[in-house]
C-alpha positions as CSV (number, residue, x, y, z in Angstrom):
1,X,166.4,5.8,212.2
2,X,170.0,5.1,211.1
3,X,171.7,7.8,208.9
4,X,172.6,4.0,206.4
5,X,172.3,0.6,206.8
6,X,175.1,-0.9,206.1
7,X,176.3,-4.4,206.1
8,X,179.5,-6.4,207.1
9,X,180.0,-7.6,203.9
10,X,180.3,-4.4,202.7
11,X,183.5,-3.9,203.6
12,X,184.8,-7.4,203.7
13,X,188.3,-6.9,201.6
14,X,188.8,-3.6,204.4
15,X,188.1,-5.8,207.4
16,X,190.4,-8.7,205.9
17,X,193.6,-5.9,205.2
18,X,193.1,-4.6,208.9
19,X,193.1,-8.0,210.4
20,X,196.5,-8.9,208.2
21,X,198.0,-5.6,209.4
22,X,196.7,-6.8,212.6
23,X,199.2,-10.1,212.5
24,X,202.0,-8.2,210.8
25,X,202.2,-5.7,213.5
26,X,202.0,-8.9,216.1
27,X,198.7,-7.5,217.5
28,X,196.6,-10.6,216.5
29,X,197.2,-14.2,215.7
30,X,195.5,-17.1,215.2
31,X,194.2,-19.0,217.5
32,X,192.5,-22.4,218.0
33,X,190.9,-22.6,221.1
34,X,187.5,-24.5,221.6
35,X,185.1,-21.8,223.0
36,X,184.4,-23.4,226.0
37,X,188.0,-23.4,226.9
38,X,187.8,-19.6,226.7
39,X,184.4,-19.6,228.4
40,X,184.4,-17.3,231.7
41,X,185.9,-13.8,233.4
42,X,189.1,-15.4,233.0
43,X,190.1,-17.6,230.5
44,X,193.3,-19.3,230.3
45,X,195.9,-17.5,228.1
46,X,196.3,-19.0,224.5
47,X,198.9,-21.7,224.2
48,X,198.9,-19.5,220.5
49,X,199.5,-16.2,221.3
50,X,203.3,-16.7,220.7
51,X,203.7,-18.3,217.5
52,X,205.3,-16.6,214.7
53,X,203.9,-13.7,212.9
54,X,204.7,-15.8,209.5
55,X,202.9,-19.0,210.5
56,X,199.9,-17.3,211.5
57,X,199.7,-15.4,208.2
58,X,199.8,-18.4,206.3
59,X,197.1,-20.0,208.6
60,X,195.0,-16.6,207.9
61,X,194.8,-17.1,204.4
62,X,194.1,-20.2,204.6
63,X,191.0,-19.9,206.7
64,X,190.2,-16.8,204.2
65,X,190.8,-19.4,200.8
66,X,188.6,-21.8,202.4
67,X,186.3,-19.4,203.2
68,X,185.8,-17.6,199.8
69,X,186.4,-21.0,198.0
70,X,182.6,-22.3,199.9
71,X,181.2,-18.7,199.5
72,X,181.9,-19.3,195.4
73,X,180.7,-23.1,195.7
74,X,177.3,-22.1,197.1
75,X,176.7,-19.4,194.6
76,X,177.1,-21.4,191.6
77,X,174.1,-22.1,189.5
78,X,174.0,-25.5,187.8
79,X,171.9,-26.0,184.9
């Protein structure tokens, strides 16, 4: 038996920071492959990895806005 269950989305806003110190420190980016063109022991490298630190920032929070923004849409109660 576990010692606690925990959840992802428990630690959401911690997981976000890490990934943003993750680009600021060039250690991640973002990147828009199709998963089947990363499919495999050796996948092609991405065509992504080198693109600005600033650009993929900007395309992180994005995705994140977009993300929150339908999480908030499909708890609203309309009565």
């Amino acid at each position: 038996m576990p010692f606690k269950v925990t959840h992802s989305s428990d630690y959401f806003q911690e997981l976000y920071d890490l990934a943003v110190e993750l680009i600021r420190r060039d250690q991640a980016y973002v990147c828009h492959q199709r998963p089947e063109e990363i499919k495999g022991f050796n996948p092609p490298p991405s065509p992504w990895r080198n693109r600005p630190i600033e650009e993929s920032l900007v395309l992180f929070e994005v995705i994140h806005s977009y993300f929150y923004y339908r999480q908030l849409m499909l708890n609203w109660t309309v009565f």
